[in-house]
C-alpha positions in Angstrom: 0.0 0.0 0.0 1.3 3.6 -0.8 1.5 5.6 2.4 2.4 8.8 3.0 3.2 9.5 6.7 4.9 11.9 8.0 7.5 10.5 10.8 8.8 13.8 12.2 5.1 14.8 13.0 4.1 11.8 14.4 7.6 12.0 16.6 7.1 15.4 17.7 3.6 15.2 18.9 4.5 12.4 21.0 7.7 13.5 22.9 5.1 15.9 25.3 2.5 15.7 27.4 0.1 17.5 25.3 -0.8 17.5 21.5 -1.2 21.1 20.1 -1.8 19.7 16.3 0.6 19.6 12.9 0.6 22.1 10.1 -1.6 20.8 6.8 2.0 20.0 5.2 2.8 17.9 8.3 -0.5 15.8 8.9 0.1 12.4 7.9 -1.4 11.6 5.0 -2.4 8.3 3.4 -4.1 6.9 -0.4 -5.3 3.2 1.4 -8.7 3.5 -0.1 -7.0 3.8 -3.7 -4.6 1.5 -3.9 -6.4 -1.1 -1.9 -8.9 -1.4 -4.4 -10.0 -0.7 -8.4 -9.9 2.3 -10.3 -12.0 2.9 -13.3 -10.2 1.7 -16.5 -10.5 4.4 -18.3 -8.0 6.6 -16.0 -5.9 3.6 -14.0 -3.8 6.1 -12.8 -3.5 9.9 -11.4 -1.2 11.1 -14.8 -3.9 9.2 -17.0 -6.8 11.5 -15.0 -4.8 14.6 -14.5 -4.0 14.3 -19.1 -7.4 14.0 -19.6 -9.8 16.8 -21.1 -12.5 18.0 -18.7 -15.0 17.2 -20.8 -14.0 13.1 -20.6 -14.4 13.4 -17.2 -17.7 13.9 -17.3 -20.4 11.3 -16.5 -20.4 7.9 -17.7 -21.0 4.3 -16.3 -18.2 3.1 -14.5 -18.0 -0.9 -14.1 -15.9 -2.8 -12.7 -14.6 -0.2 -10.5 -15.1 1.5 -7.2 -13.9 5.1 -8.1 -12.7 7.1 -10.4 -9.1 9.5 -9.9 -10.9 13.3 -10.7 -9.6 16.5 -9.7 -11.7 19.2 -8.5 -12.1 22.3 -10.7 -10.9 25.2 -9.6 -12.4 28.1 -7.5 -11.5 31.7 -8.3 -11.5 34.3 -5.4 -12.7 31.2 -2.4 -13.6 33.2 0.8 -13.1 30.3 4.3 -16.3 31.7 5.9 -15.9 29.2 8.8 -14.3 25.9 10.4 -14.9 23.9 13.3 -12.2 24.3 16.2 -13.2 20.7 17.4 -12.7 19.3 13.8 -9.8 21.1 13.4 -8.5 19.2 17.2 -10.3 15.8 15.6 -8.3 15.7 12.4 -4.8 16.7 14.1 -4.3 20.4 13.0 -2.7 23.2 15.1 -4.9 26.0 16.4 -5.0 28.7 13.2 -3.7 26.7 11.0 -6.9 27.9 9.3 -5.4 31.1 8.7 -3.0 30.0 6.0 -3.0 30.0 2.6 -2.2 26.6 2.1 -4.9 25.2 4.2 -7.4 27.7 2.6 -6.2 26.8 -1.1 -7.1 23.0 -0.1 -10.8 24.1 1.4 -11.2 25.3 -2.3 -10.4 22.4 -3.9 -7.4 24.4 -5.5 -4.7 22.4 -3.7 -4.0 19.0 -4.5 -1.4 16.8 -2.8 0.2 15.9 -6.0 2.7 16.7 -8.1 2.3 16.8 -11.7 5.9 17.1 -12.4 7.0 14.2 -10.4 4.0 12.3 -10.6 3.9 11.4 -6.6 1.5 12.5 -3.9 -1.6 11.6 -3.5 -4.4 12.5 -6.5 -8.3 12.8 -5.9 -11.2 10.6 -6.7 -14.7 10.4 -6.1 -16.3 6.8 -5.6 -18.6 4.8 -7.4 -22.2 3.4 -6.1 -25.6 2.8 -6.2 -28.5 2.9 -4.6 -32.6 2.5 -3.3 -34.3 5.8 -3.2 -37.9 5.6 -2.1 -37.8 1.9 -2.8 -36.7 1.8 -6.1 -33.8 0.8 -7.7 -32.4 4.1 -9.0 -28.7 2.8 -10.5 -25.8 4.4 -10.5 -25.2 7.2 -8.7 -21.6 8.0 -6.7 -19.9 11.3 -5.9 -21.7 13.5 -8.2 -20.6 16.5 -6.6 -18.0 15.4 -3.7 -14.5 14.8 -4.2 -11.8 13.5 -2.1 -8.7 14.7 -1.5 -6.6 12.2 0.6 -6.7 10.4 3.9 -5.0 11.6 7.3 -4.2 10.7 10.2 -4.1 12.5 13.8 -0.6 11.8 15.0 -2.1 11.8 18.5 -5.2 9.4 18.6 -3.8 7.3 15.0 -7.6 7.6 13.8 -7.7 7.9 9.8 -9.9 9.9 7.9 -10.9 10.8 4.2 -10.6 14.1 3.6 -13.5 15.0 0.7 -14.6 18.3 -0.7 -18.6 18.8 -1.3 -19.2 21.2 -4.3 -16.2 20.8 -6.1 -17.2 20.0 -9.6 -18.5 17.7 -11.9 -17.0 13.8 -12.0 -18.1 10.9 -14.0 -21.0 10.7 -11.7 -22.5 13.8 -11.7 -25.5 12.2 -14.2 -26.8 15.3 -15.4 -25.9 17.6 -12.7 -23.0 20.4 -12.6 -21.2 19.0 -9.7 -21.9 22.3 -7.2 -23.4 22.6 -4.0 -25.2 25.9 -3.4 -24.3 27.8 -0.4 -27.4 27.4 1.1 -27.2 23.8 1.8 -23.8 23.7 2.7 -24.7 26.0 5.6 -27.2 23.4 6.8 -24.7 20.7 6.4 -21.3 23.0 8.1 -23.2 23.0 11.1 -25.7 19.7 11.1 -22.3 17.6 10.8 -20.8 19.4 13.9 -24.2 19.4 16.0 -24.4 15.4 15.6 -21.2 15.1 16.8 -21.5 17.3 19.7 -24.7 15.3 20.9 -22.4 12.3 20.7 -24.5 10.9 17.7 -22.1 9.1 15.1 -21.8 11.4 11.9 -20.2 12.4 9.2 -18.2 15.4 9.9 -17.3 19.0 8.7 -14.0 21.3 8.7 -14.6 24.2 6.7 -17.0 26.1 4.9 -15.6 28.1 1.9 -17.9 30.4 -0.3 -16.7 30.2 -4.2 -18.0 33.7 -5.4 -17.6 33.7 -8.7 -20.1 30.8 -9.0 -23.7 31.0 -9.1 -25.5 27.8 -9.3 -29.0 27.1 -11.0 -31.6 25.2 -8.5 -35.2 26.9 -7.8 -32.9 29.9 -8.5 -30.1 31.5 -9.3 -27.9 31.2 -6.2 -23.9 31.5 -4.9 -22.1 28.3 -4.8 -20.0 26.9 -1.9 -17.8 24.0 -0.5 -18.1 22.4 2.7 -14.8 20.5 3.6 -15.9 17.0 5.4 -14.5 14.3 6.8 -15.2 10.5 7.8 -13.4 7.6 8.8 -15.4 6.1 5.4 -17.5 7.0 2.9 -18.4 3.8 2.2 -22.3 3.0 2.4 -24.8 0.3 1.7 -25.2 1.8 -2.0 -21.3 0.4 -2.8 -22.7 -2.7 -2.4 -25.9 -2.1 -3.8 -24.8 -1.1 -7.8 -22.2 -3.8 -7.9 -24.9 -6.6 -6.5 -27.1 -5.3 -9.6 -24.3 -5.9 -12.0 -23.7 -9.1 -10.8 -19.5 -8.5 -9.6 -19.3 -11.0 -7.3 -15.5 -11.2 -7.1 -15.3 -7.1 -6.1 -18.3 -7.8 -3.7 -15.9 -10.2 -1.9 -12.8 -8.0 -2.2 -14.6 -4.5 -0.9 -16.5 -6.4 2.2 -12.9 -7.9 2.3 -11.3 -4.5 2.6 -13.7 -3.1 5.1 -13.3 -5.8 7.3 -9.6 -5.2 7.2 -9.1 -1.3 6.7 -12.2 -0.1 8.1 -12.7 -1.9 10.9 -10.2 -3.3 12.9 -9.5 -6.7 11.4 -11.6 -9.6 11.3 -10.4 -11.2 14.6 -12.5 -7.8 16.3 -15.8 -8.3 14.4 -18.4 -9.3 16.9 -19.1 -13.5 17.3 -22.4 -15.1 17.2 -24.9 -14.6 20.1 -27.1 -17.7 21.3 -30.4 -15.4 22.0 -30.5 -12.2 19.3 -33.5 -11.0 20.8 -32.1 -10.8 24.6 -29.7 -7.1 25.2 -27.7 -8.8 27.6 -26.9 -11.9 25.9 -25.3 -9.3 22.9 -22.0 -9.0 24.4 -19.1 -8.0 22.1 -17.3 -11.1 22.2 -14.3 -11.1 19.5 -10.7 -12.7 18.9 -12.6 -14.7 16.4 -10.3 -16.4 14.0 -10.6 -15.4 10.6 -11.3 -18.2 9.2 -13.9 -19.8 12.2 -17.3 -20.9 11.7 -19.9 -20.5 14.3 -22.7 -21.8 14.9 -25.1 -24.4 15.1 -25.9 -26.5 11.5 -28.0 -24.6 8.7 -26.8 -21.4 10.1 -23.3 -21.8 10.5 -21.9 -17.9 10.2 -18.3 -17.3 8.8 -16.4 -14.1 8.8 -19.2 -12.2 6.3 -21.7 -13.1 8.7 -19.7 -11.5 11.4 -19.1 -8.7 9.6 -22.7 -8.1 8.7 -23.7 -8.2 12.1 -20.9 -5.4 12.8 -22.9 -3.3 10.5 -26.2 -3.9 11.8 -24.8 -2.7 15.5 -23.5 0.1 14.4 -26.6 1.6 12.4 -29.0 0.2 15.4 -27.0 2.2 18.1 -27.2 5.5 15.5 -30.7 5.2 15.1 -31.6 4.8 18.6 -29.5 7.9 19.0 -31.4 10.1 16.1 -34.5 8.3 17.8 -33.5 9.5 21.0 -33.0 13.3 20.5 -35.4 13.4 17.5 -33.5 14.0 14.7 -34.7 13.2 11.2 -32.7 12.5 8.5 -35.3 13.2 5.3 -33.7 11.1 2.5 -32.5 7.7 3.8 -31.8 5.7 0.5 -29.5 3.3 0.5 -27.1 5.5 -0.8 -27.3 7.6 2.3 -26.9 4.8 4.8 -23.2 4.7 6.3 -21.4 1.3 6.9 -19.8 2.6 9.5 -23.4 3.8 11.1 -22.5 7.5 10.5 -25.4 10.0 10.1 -24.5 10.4 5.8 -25.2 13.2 3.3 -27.6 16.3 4.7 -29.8 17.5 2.6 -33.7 18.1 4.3 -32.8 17.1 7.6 -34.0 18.5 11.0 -34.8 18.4 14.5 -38.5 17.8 15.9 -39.8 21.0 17.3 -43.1 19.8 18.5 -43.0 15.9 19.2 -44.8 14.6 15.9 -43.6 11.0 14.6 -45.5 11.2 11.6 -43.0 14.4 10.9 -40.9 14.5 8.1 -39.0 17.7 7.0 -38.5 16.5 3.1 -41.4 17.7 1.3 -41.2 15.4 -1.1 -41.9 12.8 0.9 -45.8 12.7 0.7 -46.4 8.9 1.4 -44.0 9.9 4.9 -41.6 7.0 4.3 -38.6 8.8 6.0 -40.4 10.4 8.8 -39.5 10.3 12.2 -41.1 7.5 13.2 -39.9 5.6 10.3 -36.3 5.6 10.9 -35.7 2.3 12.7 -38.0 0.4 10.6 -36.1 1.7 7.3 -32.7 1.3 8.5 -33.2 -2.0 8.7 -34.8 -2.0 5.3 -31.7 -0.9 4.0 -29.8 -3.1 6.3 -31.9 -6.4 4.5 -30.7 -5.0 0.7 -27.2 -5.1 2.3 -27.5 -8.9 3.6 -29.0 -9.5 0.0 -25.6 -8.7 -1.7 -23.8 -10.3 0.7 -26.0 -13.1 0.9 -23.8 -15.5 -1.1 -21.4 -14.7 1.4 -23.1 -15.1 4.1 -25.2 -18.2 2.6 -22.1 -20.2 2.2 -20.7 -20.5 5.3 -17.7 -23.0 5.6 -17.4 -23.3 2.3 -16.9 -19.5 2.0 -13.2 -20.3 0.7 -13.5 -23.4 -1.3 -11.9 -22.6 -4.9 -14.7 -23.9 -6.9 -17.0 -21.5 -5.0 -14.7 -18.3 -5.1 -14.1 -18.8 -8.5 -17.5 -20.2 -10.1 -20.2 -19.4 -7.7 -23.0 -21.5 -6.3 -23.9 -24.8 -7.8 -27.4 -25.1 -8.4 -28.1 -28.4 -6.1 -26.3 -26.0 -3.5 -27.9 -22.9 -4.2 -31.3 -23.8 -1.7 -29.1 -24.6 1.2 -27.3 -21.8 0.8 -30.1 -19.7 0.5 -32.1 -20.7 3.3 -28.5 -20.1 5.9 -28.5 -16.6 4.3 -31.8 -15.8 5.0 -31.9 -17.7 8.8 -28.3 -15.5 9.6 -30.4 -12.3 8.6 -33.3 -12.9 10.1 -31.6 -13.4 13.4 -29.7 -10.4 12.8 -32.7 -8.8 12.3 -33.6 -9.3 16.0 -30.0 -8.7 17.1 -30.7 -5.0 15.6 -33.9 -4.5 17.5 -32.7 -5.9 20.5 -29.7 -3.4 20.4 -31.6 -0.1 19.4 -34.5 -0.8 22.2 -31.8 -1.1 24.9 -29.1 1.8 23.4 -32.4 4.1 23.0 -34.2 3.3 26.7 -30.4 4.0 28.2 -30.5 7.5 26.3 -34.3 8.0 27.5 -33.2 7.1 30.7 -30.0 9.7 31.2 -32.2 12.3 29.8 -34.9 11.7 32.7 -32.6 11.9 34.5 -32.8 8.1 35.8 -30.1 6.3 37.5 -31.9 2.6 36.6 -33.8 0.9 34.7 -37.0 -1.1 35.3 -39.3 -2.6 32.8 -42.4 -0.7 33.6 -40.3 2.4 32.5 -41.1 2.1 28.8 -44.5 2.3 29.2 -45.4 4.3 31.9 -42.8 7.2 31.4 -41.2 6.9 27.8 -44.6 6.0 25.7 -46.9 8.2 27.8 -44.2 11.0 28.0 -44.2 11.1 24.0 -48.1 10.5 24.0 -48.5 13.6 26.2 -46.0 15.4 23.9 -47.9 14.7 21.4 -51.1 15.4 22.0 -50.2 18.7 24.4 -47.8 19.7 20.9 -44.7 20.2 23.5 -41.7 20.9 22.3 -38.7 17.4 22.1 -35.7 18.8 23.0 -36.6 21.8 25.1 -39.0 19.5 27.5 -36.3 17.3 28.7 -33.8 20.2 28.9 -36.6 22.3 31.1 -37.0 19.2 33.1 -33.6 18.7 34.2 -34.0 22.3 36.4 -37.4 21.3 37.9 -37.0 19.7 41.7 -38.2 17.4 43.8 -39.7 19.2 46.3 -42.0 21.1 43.2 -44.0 18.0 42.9 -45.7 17.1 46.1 -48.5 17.9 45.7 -51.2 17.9 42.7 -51.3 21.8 42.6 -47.4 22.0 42.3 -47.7 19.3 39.6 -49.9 21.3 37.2 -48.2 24.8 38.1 -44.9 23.3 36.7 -46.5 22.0 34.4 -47.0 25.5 32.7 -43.2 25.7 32.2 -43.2 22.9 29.3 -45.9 25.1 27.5 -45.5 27.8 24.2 -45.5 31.0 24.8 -49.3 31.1 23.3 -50.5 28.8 25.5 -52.0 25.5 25.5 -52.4 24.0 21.9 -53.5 20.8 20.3 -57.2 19.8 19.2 -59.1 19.8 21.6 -57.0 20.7 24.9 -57.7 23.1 27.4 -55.2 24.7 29.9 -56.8 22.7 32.9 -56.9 19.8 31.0 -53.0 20.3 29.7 -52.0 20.8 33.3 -53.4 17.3 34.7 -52.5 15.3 31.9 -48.3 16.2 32.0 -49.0 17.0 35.7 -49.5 13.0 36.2 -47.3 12.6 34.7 -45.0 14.4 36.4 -46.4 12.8 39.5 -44.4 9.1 38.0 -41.3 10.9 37.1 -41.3 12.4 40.7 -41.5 9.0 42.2 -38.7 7.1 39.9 -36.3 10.1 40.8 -37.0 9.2 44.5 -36.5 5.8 44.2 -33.2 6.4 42.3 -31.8 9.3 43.9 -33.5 9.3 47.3 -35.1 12.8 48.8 -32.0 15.0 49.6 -32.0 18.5 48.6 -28.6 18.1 47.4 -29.4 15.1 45.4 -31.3 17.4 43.3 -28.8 19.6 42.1 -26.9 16.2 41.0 -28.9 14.9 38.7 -29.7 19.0 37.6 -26.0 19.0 36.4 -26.0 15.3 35.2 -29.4 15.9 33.2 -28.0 19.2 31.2 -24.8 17.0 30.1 -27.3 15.0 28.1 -29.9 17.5 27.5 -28.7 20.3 24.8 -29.6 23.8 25.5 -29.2 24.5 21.9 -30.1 22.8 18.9 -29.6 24.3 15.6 -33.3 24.1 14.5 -34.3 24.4 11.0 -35.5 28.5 11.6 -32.2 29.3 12.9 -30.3 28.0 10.2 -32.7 29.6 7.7 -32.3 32.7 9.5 -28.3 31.9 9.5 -28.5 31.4 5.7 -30.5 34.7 5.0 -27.9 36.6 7.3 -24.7 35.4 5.5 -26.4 35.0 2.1 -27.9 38.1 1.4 -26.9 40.5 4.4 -23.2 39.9 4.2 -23.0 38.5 8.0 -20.2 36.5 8.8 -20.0 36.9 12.5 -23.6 35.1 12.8 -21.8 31.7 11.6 -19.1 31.7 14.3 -21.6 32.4 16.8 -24.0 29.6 16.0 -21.1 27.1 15.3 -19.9 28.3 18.6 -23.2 27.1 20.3 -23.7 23.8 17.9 -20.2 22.8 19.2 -20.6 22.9 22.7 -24.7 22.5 23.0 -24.8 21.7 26.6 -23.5 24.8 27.8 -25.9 27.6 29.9 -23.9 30.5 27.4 -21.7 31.0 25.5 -19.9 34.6 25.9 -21.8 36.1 22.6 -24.7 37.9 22.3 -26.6 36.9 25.0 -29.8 37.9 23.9 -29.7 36.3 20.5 -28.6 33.1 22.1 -31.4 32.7 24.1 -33.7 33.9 21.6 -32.2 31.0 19.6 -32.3 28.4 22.6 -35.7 29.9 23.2 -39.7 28.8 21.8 -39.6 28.2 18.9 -41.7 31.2 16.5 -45.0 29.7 15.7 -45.1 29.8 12.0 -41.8 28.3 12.0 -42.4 25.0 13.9 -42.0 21.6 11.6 -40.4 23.7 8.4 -40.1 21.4 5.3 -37.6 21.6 2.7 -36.6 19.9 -0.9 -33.9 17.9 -1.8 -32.1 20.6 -4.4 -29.0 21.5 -3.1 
C-alpha cells in the first residue's frame, strides 16, 4: 500500500505531554482506499486522469470499478467563511492553521497533494455506487458533486480519515448535474455535521466552509455556490454494495466487504461472534478474537467471517438510530445511498430536529407517502440493512465453504444454491432481531439519562417513555426543550397535585395550551400525572435529599442540549450570510452547535437565548426539498 506519513510529525507530537496539532504540510497523510482497491479503466492512474480533457471526465458508467481518480475544478477568489475548532482538534491540526494559505487553497479544492511534475503524492477521486431511493432501484449514482482529497491521520489518537470536498465540480458521476453545491445547503450541512457530533451521535463530519463567489448555481434559483470540507473515517455506504450486486460482480463484492473488514474496521479477529439469544440485550456482548477463518454456529446457520461482519454493521446503524431516535433528529432522504457502513449520520440534505413531538413528521417535502419520517427511521434502516444482507447473501449463505476454490471462482452450484439460501436468509433474520434488541436497549439507556434516571425497570417504557411522548404529542410540546426544562425542575416542586400542574405550565409555548381539543386545565393534569411518576422514579433512584437534586440538575444538562440548531435558525443563519453579508452570525451559531450543553456562551446573550428559546410559531415543523 502507498502511504504517505509523515514521521517527524508523528515523533514530535508524541515526545510531550500535550498535542497542540501539525501544520496541513505535516499531517500524515495516506491513499489506502486507492490503492487497496479498483480504479476505473479508463484513468488507472493519477497522470492518466490529470491528461485528460475535462469534458472526458464527465459522467459515464463506471464498471468494474469503485472510483474514479478526478480532480476538483478550480475556485476563483474562495472566501473560508468558517471551520470547526473541534474538527480542526479531531483531524490533528494546530490551532490557526486555518489562517493559511495553504490550508485555505485546499478548502477550495485548488490544492492538490500531488505533483504533476513528479508524478507522486496523492491524487483525488470520487467513488462509485448505487442505490434505493424511495424503494426503487435508481442505478448508478456515486460522488456527483463530492471529491476527495486524501486520507490523514491524527498523529495523536492514530484515527484515519478521508478528507472530501462537497461542491467541487462535476466527476463521471455527476448524471446530469453540474457537480456544485449551493451555499445554502452547505450551511445546513457545516453546522448539522458538527451538532451530531457534539450530541455524541455518530456522523459524518465537517471542517470548513468556503464560499466560491464567482459561482452562481442554478436550483429553484439563481444562487452563490459553496464548498463544505468534510471528513469521515469512510465514505463507504450500503449503495457500494448495492450497484455492484445489480451488475452481478461477485469477485469485487468479496474483495470490498474484504477490505472493510480489514481497513475499516479493525480486522476480522474484532468483528463481533455469534450470540445464542438475538432478541435478549444482555446476551449481545461484544465477544471477538474470532479467527478469521472460524465458523460459528449451530448446523443450517453456520456464520463465517461475512456473517460477522454483517452483524458489525447492523450494530453500528442500530446504536445510530436509537440515538437520532433519541433526540429526534430526522434524517429526510434515507436511501440506500445515504446509509453509512460505519453507522454515520451520511449526506444532509432536508434534515431536521423535531420542534413539536410529531412521529409522523418528516421535513423532506417530497416525501408525501411519509416514508422517511420520524417514526420511520428504525423500521427503514433495517430496510436498508436487509438489501445489504442480499448482496452479501452468497457470502453469508455459504458459510464454511466461504473459501473453497470452486465457489470463489464459479459461484454456487445449483443443487447448493437452496441450502445456501435458506443459511442466508436464517443469519439475517436473526440479525434482524440482534438490531432491535440493540436499538430498544441503546435508546431506553438514552431515555433514561435524559430523565434523569439512575436505573432501569421494565415498567419504564410504558409508563414514562410512551406516555411522556403521548403527552408530547397530544399537548404539541416541544422534544428537546422538554427534557432540557425538566432537568432544572426539583423534587420538592411535585408534592403535591397543585405544584404538579403549576410546573406543568413551564413545558408550554408562549401562546399557550395548543393541540385539538386541549384546554389549559386539561393540559396541566395530563403532564402534571405525569410528572407525579417521574417524581416517584427520581425518589426511588436518587433518594429525597435537597442536594441530590442539584446532581442529577448537572447530570441531566450534560445530556440535555440547551441549543439545537433548528431548521428556523439555520434559515435565519442562511438569510444573514447570504444576502446580508453577516459572517459573524456563523461563528456564533457554530460556537453554540459545538458545545450545545453549555448555559452561554460569551456572545450575544440575547440572540442566544432567543435561539435556545420557543420556537416562533409559523416556524415549527419547516419542510424543505432535496435541491441542493
Amino acid at each position: 500500500m502507498a502511504a504517505h506519513f509523515s514521521a517527524s510529525a508523528i515523533n514530535g507530537a508524541m515526545n510531550g505531554t500535550s498535542f497542540e496539532g501539525v501544520s496541513l504540510a505535516k499531517l500524515p497523510k495516506s491513499n489506502i482506499f486507492t490503492t487497496s482497491l479498483p480504479a476505473d479503466a479508463r484513468f488507472p492512474n493519477p497522470a492518466d486522469s490529470f491528461k485528460a480533457l475535462r469534458q472526458a471526465l464527465g459522467p459515464s458508467m463506471v464498471k468494474g470499478a469503485l472510483y474514479t481518480y478526478v480532480h476538483p475544478e478550480e475556485t476563483k477568489d474562495p472566501e473560508l467563511l468558517g471551520v470547526s475548532e473541534t474538527a480542526m482538534r479531531d483531524i490533528g491540526l494546530r490551532n490557526g492553521e486555518e489562517k493559511t494559505e495553504e490550508f485555505k487553497q485546499m478548502a477550495a479544492g485548488n490544492k492538490i497533494m500531488w505533483d504533476p511534475e513528479s508524478k507522486e503524492g496523492i491524487y483525488p477521486w470520487a467513488q462509485c455506487y448505487g442505490g434505493w431511493q424511495f424503494g426503487s432501484w435508481a442505478g448508478q449514482l456515486g460522488d456527483g458533486r463530492a471529491i476527495s482529497l486524501f486520507e490523514s491521520t491524527n498523529p495523536k489518537t492514530q484515527t484515519r480519515y478521508e478528507i472530501q470536498l462537497k461542491g467541487a465540480g462535476k466527476t463521471p458521476y455527476s448524471r446530469f448535474a453540474d457537480g456544485k453545491a449551493v451555499l445554502r445547503s452547505s450551511i445546513r450541512e457545516f453546522i448539522v455535521s458538527e451538532a451530531l457530533n457534539s450530541l455524541h451521535i455518530p456522523s459524518t463530519r465537517a471542517l470548513a466552509l468556503t464560499l466560491t463567489p464567482q459561482t452562481r448555481v442554478i436550483r429553484e434559483r439563481l444562487e452563490p455556490g459553496a464548498i463544505v470540507t468534510r471528513f469521515a473515517q469512510s465514505w463507504l455506504r450500503i449503495g457500494t454494495f448495492d450497484i455492484l450486486r445489480a451488475r452481478g460482480d461477485r469477485a469485487l463484492i468479496r474483495e470490498l466487504a474484504t477490505y472493510i473488514a480489514e481497513n475499516v474496521f479493525s480486522g476480522w479477529e474484532f468483528l463481533p461472534s455469534s450470540v445464542s439469544d438475538p432478541e435478549s440485550a444482555s446476551a449481545i456482548d461484544n465477544l471477538s478474537n474470532i479467527p478469521k477463518c472460524e465458523v460459528q454456529g449451530r448446523e443450517g446457520l453456520q456464520e463465517n467471517r461475512f456473517s460477522r461482519l454483517y452483524r458489525h454493521v447492523v450494530r453500528q446503524n442500530a446504536l445510530t438510530v436509537a440515538k437520532w431516535q433519541a433526540y429526534a433528529f430526522t434524517n429526510g432522504v434515507l436511501n440506500t445511498d445515504n446509509t453509512s457502513i460505519m453507522g454515520l449520520s451520511l449526506d444532509f440534505g432536508p434534515f431536521a430536529f423535531l420542534d413539536n413531538f410529531d412521529p409522523n413528521y418528516t421535513p423532506n417535502h417530497d416525501d408525501h407517502m411519509l416514508r422517511y419520517s420520524y417514526k420511520n427511521q428504525p423500521s427503514i434502516i433495517w430496510w436498508n440493512l436487509v438489501r445489504l444482507g442480499e448482496s452479501l447473501g452468497e457470502l453469508i449463505g455459504a458459510g464454511a465453504r466461504v473459501d473453497d476454490i470452486d465457489f470463489v471462482e464459479k459461484g454456487v452450484s445449483q443443487d447448493w444454491a437452496p441450502a445456501l439460501i435458506r443459511r442466508a436468509e436464517g443469519i439475517i433474520e436473526k440479525t434482524g432481531k440482534e438490531y432491535k434488541a440493540i436499538f430498544l436497549a441503546e435508546y431506553k439507556t438514552l431515555m433514561a439519562a435524559r430523565l434523569g434516571l439512575r436505573s432501569q425497570q421494565d415498567s419504564d417504557f410504558e409508563s414514562l417513555y410512551s406516555e411522556l411522548l403521548d403527552t408530547m404529542e397530544a399537548l404539541e410540546l416541544d422534544f428537546n426543550h422538554f427534557f432540557r426544562k425538566l432537568s432544572s425542575v426539583k423534587v420538592f416542586e411535585l408534592e403535591t397535585e397543585g405544584q404538579r400542574k403549576e410546573v406543568a405550565q413551564r413545558f408550554f409555548h408562549h401562546e399557550g395550551v395548543t393541540g385539538l381539543g386541549n384546554t389549559e386545565e386539561s393540559a396541566k393534569t395530563r403532564l402534571g400525572k405525569w410528572l407525579f411518576r417521574w417524581r416517584e422514579r427520581i425518589l426511588q433512584d436518587w433518594g429525597a435529599e435537597s442536594d441530590k437534586d442539584a446532581e442529577r440538575e448537572t447530570g441531566m444538562k450534560k445530556v440535555n442540549p440547551k441549543f439545537i440548531p433548528r431548521s428556523w435558525i439555520l434559515d435565519e443563519v442562511i438569510q444573514r450570510v447570504e444576502h446580508q453579508g453577516d459572517r459573524d452570525i456563523l461563528a456564533r451559531v457554530m460556537r453554540m452547535t459545538l458545545y450545545p450543553f453549555n448555559d452561554e456562551w460569551g456572545g450575544d446573550h440575547a440572540e442566544e437565548e432567543r435561539f435556545c428559546g420557543d420556537v416562533p410559531r409559523t416556524k415549527r415543523a419547516m419542510m424543505c426539498s432535496c435541491s441542493s
